[in-house]
Backbone bond lengths (Angstrom), bond angles and torsions (degrees), N, CA, C in turn:
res aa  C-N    CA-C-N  psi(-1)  N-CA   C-N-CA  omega(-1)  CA-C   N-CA-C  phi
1 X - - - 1.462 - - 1.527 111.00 -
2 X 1.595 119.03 133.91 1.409 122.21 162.35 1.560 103.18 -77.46
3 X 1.406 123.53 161.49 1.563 115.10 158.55 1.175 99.10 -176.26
4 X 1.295 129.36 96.88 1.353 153.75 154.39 1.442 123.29 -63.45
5 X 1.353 127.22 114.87 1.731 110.30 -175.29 1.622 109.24 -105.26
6 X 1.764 110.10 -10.08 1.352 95.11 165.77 0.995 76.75 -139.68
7 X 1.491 110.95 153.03 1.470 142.21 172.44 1.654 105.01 -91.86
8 X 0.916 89.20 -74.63 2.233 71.22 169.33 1.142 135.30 -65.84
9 X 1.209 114.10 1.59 1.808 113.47 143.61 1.181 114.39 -93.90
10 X 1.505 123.38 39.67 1.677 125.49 178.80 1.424 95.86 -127.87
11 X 1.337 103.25 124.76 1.316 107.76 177.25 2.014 117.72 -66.33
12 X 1.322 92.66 -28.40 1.824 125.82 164.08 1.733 117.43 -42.95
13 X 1.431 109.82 -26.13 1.188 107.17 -144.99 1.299 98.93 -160.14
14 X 1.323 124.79 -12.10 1.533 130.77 -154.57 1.985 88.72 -69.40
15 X 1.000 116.10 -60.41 1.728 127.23 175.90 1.216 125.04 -53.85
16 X 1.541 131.15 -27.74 0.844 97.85 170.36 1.365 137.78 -130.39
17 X 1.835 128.26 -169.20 1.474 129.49 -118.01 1.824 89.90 -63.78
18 X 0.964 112.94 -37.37 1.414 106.33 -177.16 1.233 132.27 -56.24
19 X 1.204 105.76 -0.29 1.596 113.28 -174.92 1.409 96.58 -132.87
20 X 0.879 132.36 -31.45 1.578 132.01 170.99 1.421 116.10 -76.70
21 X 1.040 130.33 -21.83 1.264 142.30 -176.51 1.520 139.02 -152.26
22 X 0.429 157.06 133.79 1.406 167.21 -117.22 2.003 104.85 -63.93
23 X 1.013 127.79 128.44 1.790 128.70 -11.06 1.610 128.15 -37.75
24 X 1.497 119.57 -29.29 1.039 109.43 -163.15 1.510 129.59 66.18
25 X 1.631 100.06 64.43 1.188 109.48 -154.39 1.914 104.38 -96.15
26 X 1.473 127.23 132.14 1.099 110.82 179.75 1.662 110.94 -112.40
27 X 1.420 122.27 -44.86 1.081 125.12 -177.94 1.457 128.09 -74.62
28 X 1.288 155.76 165.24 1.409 156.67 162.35 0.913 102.02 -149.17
29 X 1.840 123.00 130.76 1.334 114.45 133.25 1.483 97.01 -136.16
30 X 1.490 109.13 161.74 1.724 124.17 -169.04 1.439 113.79 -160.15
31 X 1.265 109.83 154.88 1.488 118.46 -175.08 1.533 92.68 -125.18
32 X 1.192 115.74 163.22 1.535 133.53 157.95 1.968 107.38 -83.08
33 X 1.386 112.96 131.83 1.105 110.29 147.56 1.651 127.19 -74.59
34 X 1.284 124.17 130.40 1.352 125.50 -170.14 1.643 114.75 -131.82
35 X 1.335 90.05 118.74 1.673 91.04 -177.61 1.146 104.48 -76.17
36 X 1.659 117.82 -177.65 1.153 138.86 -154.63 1.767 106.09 -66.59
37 X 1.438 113.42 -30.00 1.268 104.33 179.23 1.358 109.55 -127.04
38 X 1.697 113.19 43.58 1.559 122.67 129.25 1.443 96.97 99.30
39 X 1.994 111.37 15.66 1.463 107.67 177.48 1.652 89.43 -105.27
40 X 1.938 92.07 139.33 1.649 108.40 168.08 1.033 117.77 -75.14
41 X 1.080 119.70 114.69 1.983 116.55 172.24 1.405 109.68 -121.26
42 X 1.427 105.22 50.82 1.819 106.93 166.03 1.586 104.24 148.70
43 X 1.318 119.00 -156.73 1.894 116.48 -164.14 1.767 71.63 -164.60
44 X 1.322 114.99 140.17 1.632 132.70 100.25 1.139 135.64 -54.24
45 X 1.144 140.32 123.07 1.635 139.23 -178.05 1.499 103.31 -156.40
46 X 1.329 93.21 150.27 1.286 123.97 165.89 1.673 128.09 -105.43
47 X 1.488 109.85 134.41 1.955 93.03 -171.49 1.554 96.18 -131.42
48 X 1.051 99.29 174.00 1.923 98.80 171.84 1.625 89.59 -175.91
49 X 1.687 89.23 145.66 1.727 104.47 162.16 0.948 125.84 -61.51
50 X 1.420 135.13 6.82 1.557 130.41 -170.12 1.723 104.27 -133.83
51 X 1.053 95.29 154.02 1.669 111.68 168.55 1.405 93.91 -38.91
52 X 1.337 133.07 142.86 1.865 131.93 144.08 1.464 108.35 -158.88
53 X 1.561 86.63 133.34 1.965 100.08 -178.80 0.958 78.84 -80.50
54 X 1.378 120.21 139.23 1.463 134.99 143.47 1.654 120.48 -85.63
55 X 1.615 121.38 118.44 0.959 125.21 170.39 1.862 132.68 -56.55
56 X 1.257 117.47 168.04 1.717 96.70 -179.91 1.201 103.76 -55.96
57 X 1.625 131.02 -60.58 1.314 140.29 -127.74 1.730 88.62 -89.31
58 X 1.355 141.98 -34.15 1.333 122.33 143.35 1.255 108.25 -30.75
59 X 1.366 133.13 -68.04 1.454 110.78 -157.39 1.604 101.60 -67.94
60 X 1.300 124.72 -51.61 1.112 124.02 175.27 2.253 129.66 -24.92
61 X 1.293 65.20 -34.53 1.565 80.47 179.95 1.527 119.98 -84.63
62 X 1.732 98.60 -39.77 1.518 97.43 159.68 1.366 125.62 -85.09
63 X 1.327 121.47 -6.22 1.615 103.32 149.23 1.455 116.77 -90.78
64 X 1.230 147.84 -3.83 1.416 128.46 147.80 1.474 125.32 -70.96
65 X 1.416 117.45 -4.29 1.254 130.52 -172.16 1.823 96.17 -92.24
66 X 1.380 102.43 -22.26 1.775 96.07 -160.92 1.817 85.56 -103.55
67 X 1.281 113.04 -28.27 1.646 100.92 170.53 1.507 112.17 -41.41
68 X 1.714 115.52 -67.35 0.912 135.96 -177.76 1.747 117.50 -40.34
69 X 1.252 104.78 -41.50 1.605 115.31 -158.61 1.888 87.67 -88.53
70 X 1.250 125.28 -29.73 1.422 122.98 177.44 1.891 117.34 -86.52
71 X 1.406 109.53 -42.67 1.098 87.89 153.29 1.620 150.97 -86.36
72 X 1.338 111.24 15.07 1.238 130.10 158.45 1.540 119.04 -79.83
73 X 1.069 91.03 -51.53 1.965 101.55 159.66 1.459 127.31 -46.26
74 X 1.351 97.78 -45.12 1.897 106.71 171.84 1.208 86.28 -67.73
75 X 1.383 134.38 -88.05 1.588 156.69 -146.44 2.112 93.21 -27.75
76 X 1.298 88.22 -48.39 1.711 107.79 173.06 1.260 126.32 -37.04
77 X 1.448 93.96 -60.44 1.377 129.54 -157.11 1.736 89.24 -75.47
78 X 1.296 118.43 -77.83 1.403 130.42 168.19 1.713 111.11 -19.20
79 X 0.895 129.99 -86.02 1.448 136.43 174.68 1.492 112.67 -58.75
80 X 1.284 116.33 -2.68 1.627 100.71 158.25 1.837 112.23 -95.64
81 X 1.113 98.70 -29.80 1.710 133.80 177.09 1.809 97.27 -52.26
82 X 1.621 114.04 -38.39 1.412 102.61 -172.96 1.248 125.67 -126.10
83 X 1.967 86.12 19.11 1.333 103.31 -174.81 1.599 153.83 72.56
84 X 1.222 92.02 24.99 1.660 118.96 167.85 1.593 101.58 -93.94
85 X 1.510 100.55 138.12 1.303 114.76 154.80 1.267 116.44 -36.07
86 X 1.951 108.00 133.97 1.847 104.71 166.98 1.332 93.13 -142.14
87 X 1.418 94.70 141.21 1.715 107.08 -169.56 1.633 96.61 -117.04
């Protein structure tokens, strides 16, 4: 997990437009999506305009949220792969 609670005290992030300007973004936190054999093919994240400590069980929640959102994606991926309809 990344999780930044101010963005302009990040040397990462302190520059740019997004944090300097409109949205005016201060907070980050993000997970990697990870397929089945541990390759990332995307992030869940969360942002907000304001300073926010993020607690564990926030993060906790966004990595069971990105389990979920990746293995549905394989599950996807799989049944388009063998040729069943996906709606």
């Amino acid at each position: 997990p990344l999780v930044v609670v101010d963005a302009r005290a990040d040397s990462r992030f302190a520059e740019s437009p997004l944090v300097t300007s409109p949205p005016h973004l201060r907070s980050y936190a993000g997970v990697p999506l990870l397929s089945s054999t541990g390759l990332a093919f995307g992030t869940v994240c969360v942002l907000d305009r304001r300073v926010r400590p993020f607690r564990n069980t926030h993060v906790q929640e966004l990595e069971a949220a990105a389990r979920l959102i990746a293995d549905s994606l394989e599950l996807r991926a799989r049944r388009s792969e063998a040729g069943v309809l996906v709606t």
